[in-house]
N, C-alpha and C positions, 0 to 999 in steps of 0.2 A: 427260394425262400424270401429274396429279398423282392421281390413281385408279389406274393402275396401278404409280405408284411406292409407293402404300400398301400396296397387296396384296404386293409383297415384305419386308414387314415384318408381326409376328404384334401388331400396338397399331391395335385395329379402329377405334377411337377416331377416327385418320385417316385411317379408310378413310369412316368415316360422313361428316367434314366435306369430305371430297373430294367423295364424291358429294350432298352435299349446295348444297356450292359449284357443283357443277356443272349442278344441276337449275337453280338458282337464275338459270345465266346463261345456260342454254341456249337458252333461248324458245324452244319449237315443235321445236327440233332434236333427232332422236332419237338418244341415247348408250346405251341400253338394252343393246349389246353389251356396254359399261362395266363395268355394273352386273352384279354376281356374291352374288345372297345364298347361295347354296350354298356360296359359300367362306368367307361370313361366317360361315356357321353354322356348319361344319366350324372354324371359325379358333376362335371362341368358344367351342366342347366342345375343342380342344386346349390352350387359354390358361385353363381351367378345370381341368383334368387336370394340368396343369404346375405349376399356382399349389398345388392341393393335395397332390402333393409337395412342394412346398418348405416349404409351411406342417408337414408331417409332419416330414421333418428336421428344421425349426425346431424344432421342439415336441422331438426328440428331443436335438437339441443341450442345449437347455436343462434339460432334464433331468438327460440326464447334466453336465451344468455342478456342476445345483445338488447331485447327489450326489458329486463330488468336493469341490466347497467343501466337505460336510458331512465327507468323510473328512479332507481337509486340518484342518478346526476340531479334529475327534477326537484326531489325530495331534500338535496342538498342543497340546490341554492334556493328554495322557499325558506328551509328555516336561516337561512343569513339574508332574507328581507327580499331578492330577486324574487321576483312572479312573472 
């Protein structure tokens, strides 16, 4: 159960300890239907795909961040007479 409650979630991380707990207790018993690397792998190129979007926004928020602080800076010392 706890293998396939991993797989409804995209954090492989539980998926590995699932089937690993599960190898671990199975003695002899075949769960091999379980076990899905195909999804892991697919899971892994999507969880990979997704993180570097976000990493790309990130990078773009903060960009544009740091170029507003620098207009906000600008726009502060014009009106106390600096240019």
């Amino acid at each position: 159960m706890a293998v396939i409650e991993a797989k409804r979630g995209s954090d492989l991380r539980h998926y590995h300890e699932a089937v690993t707990l599960l190898k671990r207790v199975s003695k002899n018993k075949s769960f091999e239907s379980l076990l899905d690397p195909i999804w892991a792998a697919q899971q892994e190129k999507k969880n990979a795909a997704e993180t570097a979007r976000l990493e790309g926004e990130l990078k773009g928020y903060k960009n544009n961040l740091i170029k507003e602080s620098i207009r906000v800076s600008w726009a502060d010392l014009a009106s106390r007479g600096w240019s």
